[in-house]
N, CA, C and O atoms as a Tinker XYZ file with bonds, in Angstrom:
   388  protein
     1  N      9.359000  -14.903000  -72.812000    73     2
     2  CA     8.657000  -13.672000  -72.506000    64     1     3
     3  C      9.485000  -12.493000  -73.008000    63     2     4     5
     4  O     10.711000  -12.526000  -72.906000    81     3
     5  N      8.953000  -11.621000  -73.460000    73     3     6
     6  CA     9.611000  -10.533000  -74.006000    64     5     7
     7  C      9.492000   -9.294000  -73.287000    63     6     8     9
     8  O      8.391000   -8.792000  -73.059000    81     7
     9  N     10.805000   -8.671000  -72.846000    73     7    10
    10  CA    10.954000   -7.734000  -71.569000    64     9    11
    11  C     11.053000   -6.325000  -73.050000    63    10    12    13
    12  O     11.637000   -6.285000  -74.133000    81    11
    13  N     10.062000   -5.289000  -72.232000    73    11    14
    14  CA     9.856000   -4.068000  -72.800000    64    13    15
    15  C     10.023000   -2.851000  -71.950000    63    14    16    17
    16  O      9.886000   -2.841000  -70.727000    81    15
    17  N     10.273000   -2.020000  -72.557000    73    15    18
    18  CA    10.834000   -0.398000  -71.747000    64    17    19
    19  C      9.463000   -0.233000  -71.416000    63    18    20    21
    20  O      8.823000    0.220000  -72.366000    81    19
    21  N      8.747000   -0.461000  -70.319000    73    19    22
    22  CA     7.623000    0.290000  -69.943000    64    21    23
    23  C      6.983000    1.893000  -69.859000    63    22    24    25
    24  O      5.801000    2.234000  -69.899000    81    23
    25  N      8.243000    2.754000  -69.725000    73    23    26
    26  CA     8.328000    4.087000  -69.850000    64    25    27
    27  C      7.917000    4.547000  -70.680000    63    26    28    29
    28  O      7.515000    5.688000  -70.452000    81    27
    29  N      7.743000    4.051000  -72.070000    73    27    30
    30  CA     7.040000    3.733000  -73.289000    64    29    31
    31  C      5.830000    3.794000  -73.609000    63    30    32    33
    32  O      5.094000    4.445000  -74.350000    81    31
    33  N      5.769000    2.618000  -72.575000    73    31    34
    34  CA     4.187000    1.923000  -73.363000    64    33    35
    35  C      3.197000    2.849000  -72.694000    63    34    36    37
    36  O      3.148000    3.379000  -71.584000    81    35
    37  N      2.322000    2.856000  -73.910000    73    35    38
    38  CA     0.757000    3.491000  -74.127000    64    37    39
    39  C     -0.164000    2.785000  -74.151000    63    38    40    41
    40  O      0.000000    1.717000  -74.740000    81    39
    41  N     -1.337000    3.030000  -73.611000    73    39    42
    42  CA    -2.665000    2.296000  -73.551000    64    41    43
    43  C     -2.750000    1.680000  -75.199000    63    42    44    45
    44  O     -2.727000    0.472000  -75.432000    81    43
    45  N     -2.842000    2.637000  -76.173000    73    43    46
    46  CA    -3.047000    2.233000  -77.746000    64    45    47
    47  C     -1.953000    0.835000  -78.100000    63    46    48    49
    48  O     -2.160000    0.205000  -79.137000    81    47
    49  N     -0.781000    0.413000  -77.149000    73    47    50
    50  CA     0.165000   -0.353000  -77.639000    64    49    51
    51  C     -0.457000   -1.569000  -76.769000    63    50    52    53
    52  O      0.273000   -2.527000  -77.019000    81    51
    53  N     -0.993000   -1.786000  -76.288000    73    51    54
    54  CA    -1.314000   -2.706000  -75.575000    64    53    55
    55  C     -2.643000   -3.828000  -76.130000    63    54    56    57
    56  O     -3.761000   -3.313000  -76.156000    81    55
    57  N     -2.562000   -4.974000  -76.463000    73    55    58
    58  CA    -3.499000   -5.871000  -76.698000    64    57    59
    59  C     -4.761000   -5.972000  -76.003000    63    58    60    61
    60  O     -4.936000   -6.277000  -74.823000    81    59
    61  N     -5.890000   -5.583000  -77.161000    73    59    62
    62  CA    -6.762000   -6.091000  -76.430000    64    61    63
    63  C     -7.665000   -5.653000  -75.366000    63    62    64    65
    64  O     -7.812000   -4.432000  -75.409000    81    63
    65  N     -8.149000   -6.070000  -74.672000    73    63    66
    66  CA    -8.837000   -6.117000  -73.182000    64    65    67
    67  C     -7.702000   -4.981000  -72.403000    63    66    68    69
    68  O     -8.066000   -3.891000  -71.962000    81    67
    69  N     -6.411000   -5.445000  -72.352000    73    67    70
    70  CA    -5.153000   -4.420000  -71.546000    64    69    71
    71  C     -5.356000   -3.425000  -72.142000    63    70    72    73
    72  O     -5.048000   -2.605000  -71.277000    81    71
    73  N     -5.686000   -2.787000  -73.096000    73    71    74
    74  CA    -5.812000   -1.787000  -73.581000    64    73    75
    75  C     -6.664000   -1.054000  -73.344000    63    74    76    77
    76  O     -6.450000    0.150000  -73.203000    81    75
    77  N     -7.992000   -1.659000  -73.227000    73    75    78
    78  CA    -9.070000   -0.576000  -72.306000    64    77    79
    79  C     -9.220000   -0.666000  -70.876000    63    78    80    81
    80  O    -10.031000    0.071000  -70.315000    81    79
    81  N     -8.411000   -1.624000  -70.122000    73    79    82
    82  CA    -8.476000   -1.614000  -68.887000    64    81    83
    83  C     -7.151000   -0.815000  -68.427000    63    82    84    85
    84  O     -6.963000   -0.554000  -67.239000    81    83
    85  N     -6.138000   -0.399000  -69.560000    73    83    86
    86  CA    -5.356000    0.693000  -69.349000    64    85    87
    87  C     -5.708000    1.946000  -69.552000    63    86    88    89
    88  O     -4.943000    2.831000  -69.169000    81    87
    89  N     -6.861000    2.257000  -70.158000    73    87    90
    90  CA    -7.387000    3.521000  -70.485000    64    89    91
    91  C     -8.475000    3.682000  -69.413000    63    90    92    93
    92  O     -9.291000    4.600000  -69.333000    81    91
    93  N     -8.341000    2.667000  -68.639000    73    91    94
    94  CA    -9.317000    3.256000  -67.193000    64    93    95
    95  C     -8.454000    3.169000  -66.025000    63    94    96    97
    96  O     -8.351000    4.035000  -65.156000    81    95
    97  N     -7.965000    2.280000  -66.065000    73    95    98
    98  CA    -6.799000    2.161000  -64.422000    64    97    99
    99  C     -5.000000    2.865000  -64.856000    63    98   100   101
   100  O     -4.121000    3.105000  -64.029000    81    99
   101  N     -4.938000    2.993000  -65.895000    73    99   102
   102  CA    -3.224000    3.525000  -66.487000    64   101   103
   103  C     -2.740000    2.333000  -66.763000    63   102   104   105
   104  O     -3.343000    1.304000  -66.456000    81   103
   105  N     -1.540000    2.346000  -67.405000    73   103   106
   106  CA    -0.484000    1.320000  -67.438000    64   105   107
   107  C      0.109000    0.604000  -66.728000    63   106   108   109
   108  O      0.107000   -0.622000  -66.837000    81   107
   109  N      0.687000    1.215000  -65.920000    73   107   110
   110  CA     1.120000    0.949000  -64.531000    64   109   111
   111  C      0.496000   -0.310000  -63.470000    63   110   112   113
   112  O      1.133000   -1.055000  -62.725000    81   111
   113  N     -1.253000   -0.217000  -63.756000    73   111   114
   114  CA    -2.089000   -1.175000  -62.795000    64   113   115
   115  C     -2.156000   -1.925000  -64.009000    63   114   116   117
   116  O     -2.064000   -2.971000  -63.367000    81   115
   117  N     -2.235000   -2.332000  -65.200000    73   115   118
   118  CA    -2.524000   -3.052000  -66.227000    64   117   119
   119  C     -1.203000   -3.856000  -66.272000    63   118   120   121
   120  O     -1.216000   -4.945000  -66.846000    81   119
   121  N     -0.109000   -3.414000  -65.730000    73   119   122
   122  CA     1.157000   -4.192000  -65.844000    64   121   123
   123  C      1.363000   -5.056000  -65.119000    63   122   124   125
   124  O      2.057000   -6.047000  -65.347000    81   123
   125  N      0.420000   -4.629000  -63.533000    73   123   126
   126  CA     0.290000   -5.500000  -62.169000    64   125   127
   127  C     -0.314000   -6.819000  -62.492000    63   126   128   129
   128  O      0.116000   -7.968000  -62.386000    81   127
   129  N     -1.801000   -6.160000  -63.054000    73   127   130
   130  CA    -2.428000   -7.025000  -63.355000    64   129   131
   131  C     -2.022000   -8.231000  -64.375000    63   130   132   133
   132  O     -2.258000   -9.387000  -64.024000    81   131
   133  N     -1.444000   -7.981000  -65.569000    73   131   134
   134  CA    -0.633000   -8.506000  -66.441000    64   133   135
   135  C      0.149000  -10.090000  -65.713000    63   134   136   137
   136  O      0.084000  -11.290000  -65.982000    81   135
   137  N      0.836000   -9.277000  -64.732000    73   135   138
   138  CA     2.144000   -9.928000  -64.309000    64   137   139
   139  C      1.655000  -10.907000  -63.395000    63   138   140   141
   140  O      2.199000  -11.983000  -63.146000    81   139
   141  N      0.518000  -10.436000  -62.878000    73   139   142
   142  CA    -0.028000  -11.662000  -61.891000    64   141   143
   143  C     -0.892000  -12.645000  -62.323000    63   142   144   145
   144  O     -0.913000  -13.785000  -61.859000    81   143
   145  N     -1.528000  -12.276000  -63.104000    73   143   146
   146  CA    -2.970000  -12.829000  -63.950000    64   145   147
   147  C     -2.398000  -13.651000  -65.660000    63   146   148   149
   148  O     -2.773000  -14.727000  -66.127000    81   147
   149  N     -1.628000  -12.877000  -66.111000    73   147   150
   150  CA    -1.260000  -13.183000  -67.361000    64   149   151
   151  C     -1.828000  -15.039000  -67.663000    63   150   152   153
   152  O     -1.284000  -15.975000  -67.076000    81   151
   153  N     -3.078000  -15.237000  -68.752000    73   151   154
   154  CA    -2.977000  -16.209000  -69.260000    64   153   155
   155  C     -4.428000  -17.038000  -68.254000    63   154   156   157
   156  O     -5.141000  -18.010000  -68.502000    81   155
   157  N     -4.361000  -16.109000  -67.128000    73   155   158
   158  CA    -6.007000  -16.519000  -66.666000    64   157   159
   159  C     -6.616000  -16.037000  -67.502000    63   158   160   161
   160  O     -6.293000  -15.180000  -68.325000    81   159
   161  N     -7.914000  -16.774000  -67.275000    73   159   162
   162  CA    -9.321000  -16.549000  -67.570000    64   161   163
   163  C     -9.631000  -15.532000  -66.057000    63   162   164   165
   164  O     -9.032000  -15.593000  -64.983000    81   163
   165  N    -10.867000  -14.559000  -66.493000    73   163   166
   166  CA   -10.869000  -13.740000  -64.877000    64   165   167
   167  C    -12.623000  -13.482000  -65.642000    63   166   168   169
   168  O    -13.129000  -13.104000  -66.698000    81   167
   169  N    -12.929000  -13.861000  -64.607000    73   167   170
   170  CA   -14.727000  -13.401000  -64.576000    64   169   171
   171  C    -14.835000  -12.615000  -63.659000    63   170   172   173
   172  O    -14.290000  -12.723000  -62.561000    81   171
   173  N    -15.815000  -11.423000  -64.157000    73   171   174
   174  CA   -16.454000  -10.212000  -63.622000    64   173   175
   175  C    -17.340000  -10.655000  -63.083000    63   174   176   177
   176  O    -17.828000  -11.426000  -63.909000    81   175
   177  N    -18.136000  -10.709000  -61.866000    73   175   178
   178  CA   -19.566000  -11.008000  -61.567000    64   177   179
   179  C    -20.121000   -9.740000  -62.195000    63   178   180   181
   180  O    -19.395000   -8.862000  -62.659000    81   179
   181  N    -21.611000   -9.687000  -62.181000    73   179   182
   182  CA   -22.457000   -8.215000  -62.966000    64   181   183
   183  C    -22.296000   -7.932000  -61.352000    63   182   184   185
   184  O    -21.426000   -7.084000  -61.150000    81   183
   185  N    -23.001000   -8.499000  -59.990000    73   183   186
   186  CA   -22.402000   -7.981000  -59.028000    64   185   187
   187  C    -21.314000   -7.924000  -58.280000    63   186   188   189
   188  O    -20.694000   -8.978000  -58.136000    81   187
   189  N    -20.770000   -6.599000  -57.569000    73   187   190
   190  CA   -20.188000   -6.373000  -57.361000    64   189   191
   191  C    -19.487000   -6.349000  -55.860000    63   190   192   193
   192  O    -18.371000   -6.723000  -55.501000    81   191
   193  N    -20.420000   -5.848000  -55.238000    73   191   194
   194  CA   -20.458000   -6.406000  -53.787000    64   193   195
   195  C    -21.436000   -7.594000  -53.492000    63   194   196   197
   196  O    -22.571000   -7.754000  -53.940000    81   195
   197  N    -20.509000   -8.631000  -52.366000    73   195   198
   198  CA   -21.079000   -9.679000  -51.959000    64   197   199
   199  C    -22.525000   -9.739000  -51.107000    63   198   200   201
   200  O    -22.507000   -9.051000  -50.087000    81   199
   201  N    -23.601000  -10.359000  -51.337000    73   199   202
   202  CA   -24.358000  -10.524000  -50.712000    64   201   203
   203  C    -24.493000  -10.279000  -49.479000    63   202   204   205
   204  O    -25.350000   -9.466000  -49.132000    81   203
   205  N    -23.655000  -10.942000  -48.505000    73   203   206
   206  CA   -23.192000  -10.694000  -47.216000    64   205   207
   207  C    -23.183000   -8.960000  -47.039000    63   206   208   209
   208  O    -24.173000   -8.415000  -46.550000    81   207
   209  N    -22.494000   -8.493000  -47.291000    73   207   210
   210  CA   -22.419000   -6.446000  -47.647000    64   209   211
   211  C    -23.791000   -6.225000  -47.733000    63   210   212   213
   212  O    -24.414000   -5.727000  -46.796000    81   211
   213  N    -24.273000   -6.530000  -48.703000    73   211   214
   214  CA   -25.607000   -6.056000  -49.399000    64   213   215
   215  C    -26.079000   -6.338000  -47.824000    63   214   216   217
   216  O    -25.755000   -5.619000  -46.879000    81   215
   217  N    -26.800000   -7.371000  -47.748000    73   215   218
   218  CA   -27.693000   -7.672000  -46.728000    64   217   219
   219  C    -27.181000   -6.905000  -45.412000    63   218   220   221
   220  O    -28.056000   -6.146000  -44.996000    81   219
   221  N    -26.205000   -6.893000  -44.771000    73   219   222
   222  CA   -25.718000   -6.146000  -43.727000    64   221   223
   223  C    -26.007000   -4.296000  -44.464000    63   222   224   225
   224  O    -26.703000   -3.493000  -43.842000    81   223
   225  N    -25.473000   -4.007000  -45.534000    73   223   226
   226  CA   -26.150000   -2.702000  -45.681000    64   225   227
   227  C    -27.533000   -2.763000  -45.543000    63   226   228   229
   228  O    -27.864000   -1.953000  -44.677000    81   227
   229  N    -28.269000   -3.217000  -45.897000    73   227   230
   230  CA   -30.051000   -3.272000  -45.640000    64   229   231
   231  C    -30.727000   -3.283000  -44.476000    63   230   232   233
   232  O    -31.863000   -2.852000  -44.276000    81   231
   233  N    -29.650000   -4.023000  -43.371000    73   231   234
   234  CA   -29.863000   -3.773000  -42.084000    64   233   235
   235  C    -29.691000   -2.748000  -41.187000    63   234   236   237
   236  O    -30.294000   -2.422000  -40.164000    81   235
   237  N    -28.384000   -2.137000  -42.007000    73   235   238
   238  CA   -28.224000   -0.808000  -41.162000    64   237   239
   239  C    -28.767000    0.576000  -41.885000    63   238   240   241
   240  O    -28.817000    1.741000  -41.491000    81   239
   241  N    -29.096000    0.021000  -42.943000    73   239   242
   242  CA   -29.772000    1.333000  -43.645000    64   241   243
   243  C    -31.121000    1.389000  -43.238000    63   242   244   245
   244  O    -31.564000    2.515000  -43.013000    81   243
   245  N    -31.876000    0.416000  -43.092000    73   243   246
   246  CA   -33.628000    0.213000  -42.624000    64   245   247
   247  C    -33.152000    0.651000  -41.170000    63   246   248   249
   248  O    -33.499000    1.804000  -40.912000    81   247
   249  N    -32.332000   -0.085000  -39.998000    73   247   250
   250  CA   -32.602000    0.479000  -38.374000    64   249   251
   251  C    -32.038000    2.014000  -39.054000    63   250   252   253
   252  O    -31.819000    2.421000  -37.913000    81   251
   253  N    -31.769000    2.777000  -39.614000    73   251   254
   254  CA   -31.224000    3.932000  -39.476000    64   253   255
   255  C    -32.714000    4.266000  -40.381000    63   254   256   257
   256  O    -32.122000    5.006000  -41.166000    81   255
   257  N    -33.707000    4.295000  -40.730000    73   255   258
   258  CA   -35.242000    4.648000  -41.065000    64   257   259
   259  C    -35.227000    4.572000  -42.561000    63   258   260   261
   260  O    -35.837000    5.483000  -43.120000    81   259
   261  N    -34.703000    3.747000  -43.263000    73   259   262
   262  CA   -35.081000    3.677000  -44.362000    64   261   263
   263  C    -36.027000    2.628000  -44.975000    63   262   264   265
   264  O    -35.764000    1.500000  -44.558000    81   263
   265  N    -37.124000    2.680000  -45.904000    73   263   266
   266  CA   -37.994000    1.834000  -45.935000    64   265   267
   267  C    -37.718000    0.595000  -46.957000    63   266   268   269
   268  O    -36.823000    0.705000  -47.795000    81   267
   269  N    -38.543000   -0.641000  -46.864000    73   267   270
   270  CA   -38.546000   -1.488000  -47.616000    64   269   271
   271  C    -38.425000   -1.136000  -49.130000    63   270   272   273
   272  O    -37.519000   -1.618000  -49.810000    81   271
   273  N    -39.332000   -0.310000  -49.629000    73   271   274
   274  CA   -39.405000   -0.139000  -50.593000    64   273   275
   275  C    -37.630000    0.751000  -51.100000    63   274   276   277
   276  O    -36.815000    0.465000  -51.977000    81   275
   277  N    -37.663000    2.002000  -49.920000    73   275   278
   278  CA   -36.430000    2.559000  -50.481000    64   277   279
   279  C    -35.031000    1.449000  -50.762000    63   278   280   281
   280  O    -34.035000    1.712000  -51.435000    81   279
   281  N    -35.246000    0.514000  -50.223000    73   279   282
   282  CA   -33.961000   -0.079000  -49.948000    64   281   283
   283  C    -33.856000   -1.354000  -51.000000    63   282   284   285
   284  O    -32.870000   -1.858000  -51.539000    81   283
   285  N    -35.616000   -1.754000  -51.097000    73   283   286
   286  CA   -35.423000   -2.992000  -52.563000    64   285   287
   287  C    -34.799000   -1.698000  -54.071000    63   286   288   289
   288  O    -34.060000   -2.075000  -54.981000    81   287
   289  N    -35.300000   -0.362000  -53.951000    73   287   290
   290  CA   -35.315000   -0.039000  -55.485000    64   289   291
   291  C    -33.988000    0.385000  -55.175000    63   290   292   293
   292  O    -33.369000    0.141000  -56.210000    81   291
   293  N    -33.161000    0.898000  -54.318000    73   291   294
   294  CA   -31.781000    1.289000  -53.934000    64   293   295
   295  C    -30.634000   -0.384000  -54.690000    63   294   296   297
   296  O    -29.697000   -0.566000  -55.468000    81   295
   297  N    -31.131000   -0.825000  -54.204000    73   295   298
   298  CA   -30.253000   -2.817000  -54.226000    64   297   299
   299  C    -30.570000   -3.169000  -55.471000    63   298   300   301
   300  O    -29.970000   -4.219000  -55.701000    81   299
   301  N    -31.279000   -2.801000  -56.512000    73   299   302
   302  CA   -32.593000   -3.416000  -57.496000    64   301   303
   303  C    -33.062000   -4.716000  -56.851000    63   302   304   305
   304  O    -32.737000   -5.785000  -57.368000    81   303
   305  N    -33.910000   -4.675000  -55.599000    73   303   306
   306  CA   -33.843000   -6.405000  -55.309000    64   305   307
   307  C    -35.665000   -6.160000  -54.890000    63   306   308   309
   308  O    -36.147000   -5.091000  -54.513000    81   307
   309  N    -36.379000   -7.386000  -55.078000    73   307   310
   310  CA   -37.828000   -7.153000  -55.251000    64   309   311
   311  C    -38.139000   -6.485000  -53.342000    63   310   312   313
   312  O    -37.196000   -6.380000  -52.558000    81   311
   313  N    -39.072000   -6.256000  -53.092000    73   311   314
   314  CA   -39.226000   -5.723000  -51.398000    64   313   315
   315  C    -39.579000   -7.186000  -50.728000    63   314   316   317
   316  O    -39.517000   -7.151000  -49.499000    81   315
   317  N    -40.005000   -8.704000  -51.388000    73   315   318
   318  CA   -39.982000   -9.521000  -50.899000    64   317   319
   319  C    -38.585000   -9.938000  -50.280000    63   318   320   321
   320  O    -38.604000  -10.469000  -49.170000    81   319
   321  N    -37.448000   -9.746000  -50.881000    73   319   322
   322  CA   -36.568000  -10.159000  -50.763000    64   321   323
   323  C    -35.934000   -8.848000  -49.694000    63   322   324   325
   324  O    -34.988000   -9.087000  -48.944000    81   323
   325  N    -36.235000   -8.213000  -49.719000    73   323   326
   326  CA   -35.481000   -7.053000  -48.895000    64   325   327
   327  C    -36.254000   -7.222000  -46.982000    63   326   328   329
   328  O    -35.594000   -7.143000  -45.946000    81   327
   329  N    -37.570000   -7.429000  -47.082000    73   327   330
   330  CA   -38.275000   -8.224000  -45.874000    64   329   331
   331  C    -37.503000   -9.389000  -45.653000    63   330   332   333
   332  O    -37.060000   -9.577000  -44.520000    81   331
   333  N    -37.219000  -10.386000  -46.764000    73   331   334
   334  CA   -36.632000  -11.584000  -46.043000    64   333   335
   335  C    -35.550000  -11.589000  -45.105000    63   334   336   337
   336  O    -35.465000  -12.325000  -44.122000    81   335
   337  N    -34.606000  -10.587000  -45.527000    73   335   338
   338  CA   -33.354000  -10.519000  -45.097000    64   337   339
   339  C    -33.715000   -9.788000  -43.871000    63   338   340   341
   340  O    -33.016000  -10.051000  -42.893000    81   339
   341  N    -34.761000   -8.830000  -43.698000    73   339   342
   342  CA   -34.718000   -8.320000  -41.810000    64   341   343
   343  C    -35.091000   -9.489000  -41.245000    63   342   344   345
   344  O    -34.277000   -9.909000  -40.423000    81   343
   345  N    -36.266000  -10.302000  -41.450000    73   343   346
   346  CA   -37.342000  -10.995000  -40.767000    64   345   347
   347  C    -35.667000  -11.893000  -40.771000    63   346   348   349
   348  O    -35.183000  -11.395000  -39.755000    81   347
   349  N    -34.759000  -12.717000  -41.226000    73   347   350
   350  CA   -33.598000  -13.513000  -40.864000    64   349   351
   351  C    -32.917000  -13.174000  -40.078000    63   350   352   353
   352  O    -32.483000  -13.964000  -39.239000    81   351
   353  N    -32.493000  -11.452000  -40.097000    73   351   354
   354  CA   -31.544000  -10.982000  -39.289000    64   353   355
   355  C    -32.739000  -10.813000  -37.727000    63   354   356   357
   356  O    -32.205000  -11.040000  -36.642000    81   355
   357  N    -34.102000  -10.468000  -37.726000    73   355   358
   358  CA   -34.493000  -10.519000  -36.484000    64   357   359
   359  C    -34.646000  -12.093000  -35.457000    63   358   360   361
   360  O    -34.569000  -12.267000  -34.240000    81   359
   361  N    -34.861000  -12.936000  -36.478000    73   359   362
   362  CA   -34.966000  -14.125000  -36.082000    64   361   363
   363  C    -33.273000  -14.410000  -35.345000    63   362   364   365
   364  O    -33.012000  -14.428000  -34.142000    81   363
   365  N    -32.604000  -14.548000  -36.148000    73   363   366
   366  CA   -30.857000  -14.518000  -35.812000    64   365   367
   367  C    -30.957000  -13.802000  -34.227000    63   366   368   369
   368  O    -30.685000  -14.281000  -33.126000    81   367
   369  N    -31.273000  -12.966000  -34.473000    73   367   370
   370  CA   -31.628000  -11.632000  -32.908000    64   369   371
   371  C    -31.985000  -12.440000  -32.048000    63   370   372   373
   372  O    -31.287000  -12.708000  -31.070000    81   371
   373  N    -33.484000  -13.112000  -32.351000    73   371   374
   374  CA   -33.878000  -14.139000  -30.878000    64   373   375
   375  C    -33.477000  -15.372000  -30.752000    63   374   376   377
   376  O    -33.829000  -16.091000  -29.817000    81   375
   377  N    -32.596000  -15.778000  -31.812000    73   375   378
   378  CA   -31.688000  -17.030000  -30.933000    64   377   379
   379  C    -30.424000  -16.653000  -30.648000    63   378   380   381
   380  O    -29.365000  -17.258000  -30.480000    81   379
   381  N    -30.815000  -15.349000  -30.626000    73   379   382
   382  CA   -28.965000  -14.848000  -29.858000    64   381   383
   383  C    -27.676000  -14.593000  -30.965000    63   382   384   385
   384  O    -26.642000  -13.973000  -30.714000    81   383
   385  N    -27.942000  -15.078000  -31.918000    73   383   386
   386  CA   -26.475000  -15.014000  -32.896000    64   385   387
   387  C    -26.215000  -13.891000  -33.800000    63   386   388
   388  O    -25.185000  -13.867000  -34.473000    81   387
């Protein structure tokens, strides 16, 4: 491994992928990342927050008066799917959990 004056280094000196993920987070987090990750493979999901989140936001955003519709085009998720998740969480409600 080859040890470098970091004080130095610039986003433009950096290989690659490190190079634009240093021109959004700095050097500094690209070095973290580097040092821990170096030589993984690392997949992005397109989403970002977990399902679990999502669905618990939908619950507290609808009891706080927001509608089906606001909340499928808010999530991009169809309004079938945005009903499913209350009608689960109310069901959950009457067996207690």
């Amino acid at each position: 491994m080859i040890i470098l004056d970091n004080k130095n280094l610039k986003c433009e000196n950096l290989n690659g992928s490190y190079s634009e993920l240093a021109t959004i987070l700095g050097v500094e987090a690209v070095l973290k990342i580097h040092s821990k990750y170096r030589g993984t493979q690392i997949f992005f999901p397109v989403e970002l927050s977990s399902k679990d989140f999502i669905r618990a936001q939908i619950i507290d955003e609808f009891n706080n008066g927001s509608s089906v519709r606001e909340l499928a085009a808010k999530y991009g998720y169809t309004e079938k799917w945005v009903r499913k998740i209350l009608k689960e969480k109310n069901e959950n409600d009457l067996k207690g959990g």
